[in-house]
C-alpha positions as a Markdown table, in Angstrom:
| # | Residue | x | y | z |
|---|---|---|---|---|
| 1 | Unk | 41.0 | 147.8 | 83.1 |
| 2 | Unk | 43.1 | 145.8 | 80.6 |
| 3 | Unk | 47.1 | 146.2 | 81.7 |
| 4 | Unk | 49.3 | 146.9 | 78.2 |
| 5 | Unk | 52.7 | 146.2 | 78.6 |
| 6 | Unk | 54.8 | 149.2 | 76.9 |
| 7 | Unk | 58.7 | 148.4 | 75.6 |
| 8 | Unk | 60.8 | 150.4 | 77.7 |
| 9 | Unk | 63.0 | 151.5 | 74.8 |
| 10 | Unk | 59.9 | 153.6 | 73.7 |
| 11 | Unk | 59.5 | 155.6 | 76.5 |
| 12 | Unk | 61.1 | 159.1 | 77.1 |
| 13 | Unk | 63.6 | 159.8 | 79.6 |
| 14 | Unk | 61.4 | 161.7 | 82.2 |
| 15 | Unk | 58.9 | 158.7 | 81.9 |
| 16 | Unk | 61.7 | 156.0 | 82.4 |
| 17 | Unk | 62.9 | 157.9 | 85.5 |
| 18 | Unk | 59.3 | 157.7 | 87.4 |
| 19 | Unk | 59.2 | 153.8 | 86.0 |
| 20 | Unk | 62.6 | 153.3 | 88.0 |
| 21 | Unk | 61.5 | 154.9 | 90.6 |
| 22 | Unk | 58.4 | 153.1 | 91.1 |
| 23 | Unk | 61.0 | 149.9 | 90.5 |
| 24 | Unk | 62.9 | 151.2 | 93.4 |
| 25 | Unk | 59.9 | 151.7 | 95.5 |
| 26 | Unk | 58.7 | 148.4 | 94.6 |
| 27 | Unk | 62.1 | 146.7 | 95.7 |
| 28 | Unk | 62.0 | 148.7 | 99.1 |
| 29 | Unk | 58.9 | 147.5 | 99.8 |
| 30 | Unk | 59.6 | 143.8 | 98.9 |
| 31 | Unk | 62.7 | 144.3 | 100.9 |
| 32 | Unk | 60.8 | 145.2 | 104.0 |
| 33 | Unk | 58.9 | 142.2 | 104.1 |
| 34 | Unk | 62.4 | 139.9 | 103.4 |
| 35 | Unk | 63.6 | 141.8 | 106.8 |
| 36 | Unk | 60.5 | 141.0 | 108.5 |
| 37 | Unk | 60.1 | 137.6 | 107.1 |
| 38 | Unk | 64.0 | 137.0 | 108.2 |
| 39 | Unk | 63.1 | 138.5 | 112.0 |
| 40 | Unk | 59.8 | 136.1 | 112.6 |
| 41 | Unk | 62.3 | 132.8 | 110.8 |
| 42 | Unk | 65.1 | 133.6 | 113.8 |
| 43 | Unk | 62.2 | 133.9 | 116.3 |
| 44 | Unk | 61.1 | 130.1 | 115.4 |
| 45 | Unk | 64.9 | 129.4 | 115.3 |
| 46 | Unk | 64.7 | 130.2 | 118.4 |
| 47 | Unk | 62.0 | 128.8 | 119.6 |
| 48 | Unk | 63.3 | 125.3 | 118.4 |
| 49 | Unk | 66.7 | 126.2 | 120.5 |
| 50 | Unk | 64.2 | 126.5 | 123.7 |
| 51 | Unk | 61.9 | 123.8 | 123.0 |
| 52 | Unk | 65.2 | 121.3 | 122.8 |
| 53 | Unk | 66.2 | 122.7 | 126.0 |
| 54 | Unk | 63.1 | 122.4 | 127.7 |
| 55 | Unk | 64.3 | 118.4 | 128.7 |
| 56 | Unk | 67.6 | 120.1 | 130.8 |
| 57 | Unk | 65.2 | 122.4 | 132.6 |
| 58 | Unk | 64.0 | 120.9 | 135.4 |
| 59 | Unk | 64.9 | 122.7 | 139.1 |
| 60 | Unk | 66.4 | 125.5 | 137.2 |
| 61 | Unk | 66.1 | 129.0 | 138.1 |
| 62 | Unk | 64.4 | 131.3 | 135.7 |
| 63 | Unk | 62.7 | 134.8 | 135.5 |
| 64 | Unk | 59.5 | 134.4 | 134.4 |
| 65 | Unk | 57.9 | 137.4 | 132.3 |
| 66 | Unk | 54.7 | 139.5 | 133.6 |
| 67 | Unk | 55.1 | 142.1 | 131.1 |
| 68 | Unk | 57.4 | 143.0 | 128.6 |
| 69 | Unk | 59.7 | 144.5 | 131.5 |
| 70 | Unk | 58.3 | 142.9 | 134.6 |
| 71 | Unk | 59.8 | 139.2 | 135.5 |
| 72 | Unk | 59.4 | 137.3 | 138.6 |
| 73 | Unk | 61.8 | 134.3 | 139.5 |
| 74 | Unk | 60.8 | 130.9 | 139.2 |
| 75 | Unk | 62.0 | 127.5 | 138.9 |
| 76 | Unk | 61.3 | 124.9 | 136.0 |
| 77 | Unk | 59.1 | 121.4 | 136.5 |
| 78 | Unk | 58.9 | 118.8 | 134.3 |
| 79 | Unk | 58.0 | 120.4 | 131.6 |
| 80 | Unk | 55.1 | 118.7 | 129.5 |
| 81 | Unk | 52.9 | 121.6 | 128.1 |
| 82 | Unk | 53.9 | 124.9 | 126.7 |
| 83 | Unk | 51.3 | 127.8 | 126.0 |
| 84 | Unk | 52.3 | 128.4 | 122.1 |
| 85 | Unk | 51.4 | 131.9 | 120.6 |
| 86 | Unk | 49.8 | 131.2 | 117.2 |
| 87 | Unk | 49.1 | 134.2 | 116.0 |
| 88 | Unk | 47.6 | 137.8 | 117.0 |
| 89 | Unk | 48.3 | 137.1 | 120.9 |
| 90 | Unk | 45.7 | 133.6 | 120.5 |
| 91 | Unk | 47.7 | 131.1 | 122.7 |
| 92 | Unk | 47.3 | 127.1 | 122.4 |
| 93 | Unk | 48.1 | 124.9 | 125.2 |
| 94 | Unk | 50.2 | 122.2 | 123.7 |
| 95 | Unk | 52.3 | 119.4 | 124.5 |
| 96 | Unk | 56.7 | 119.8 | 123.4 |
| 97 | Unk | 56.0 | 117.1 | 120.4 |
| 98 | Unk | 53.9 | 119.3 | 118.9 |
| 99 | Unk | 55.2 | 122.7 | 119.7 |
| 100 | Unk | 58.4 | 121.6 | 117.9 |
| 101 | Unk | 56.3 | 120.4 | 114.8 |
| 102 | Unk | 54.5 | 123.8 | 114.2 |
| 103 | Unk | 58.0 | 125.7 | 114.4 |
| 104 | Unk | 59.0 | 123.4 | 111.4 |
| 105 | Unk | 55.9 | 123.8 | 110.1 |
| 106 | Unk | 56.1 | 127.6 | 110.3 |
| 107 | Unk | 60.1 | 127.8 | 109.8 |
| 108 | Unk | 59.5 | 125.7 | 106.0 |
| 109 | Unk | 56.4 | 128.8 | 105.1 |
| 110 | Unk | 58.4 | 131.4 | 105.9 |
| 111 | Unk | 61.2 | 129.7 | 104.2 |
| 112 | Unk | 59.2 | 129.5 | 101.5 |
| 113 | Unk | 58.3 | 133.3 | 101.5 |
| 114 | Unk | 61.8 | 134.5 | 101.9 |
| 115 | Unk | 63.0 | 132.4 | 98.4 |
| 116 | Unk | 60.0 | 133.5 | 96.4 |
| 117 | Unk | 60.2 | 137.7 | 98.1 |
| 118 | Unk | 64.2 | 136.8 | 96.8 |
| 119 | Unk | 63.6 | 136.0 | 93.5 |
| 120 | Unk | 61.1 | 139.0 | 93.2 |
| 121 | Unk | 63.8 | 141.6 | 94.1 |
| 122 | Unk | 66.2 | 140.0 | 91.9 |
| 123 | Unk | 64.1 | 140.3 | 89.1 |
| 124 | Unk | 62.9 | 144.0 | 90.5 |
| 125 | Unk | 66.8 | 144.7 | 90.6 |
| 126 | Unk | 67.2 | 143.4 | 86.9 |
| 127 | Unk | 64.5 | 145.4 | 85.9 |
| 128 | Unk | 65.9 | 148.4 | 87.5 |
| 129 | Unk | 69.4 | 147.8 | 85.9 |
| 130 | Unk | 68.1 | 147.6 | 82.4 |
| 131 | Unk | 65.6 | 150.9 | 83.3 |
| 132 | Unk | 69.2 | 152.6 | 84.5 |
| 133 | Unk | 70.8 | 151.1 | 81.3 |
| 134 | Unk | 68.2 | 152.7 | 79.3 |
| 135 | Unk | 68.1 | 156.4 | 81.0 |
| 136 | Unk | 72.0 | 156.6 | 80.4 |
| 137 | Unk | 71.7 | 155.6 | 76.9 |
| 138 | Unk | 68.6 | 158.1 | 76.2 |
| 139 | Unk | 70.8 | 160.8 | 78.3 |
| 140 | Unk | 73.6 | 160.1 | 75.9 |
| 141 | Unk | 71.7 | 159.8 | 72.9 |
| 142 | Unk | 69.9 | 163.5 | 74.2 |
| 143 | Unk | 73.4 | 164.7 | 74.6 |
| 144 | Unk | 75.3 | 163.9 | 71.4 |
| 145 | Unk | 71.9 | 165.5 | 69.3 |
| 146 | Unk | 72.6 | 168.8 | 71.0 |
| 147 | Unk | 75.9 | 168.8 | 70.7 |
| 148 | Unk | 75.7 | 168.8 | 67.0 |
C-alpha cells in the first residue's frame, strides 16, 4: 500500500486531533524505550564501576547471590574470570580484559540508541507542536465564522 503524505493545513479539526494523538502516542512509546535504553546504559556503568574494582577485591567479604533474595557470604580470590550475562540469561565465562571491552562495546550501542530515540521525539514533539498550532488556529478560525 503506497503511503501519501497529506498537508496538515488540509485536514479538519476532528482529524488533526486523532493525528496528534497518534503523535502523542508515538512519543510515549519512543519515550519508553529512551527510559529503558537509559536503565540497561547505568547497568553497564555499573558494571565498569565493578569490573575496575575487581583488582581491590581480594580477601574481602562479600554476599554472594543464590536468588534474587537469597545471598550467602563469601570472600573474594584473585579474581581472573567473570561469568558475563550476554543476553537472555546466556552467560560467557570471560577473562576482566574482556568483560570491560564488551561494556564499552555495549555502553557506545546503546549510546547510540538513546541520541537517535532523542532526535526522534524531538522531531515527534515538533510535529506535535505544529499539529497543536494548527488545531488552535482551525478552533479559532471555527469560532470567529460562527460568531458572525
Amino acid at each position: 500500500m503506497e503511503r501519501k503524505e497529506v498537508p496538515l493545513e488540509s485536514l479538519n479539526l476532528e482529524q488533526l486531533t486523532t493525528v496528534g494523538k497518534q503523535v502523542e502516542q508515538e512519543i510515549n512509546s519512543y519515550s519508553s524505550y529512551y527510559t529503558s535504553l537509559k536503565v540497561a546504559l547505568a547497568k553497564f556503568l555499573d558494571n565498569k564501576e565493578y569490573i575496575k574494582e575487581m583488582g581491590n577485591c581480594k580477601d574481602k567479604e562479600i554476599l554472594v547471590p543464590i536468588t534474587s533474595s537469597l545471598y550467602i557470604p563469601g570472600k573474594c580470590s584473585d579474581i581472573k574470570t567473570v561469568m558475563l550475562e550476554v543476553g537472555a540469561n546466556y552467560f560467557v565465562g570471560t577473562n576482566i580484559e574482556k568483560a570491560d571491552s564488551f561494556c564499552d562495546r555495549k555502553l557506545k550501542i546503546i549510546k547510540e540508541s538513546m541520541d537517535k530515540i532523542d532526535a526522534v521525539i524531538k522531531t515527534k514533539n515538533d510535529q506535535l507542536t505544529f499539529i497543536n498550532h494548527n488545531i488552535i488556529q482551525k478552533s479559532t478560525d471555527t469560532q470567529q465564522k460562527n460568531n458572525k
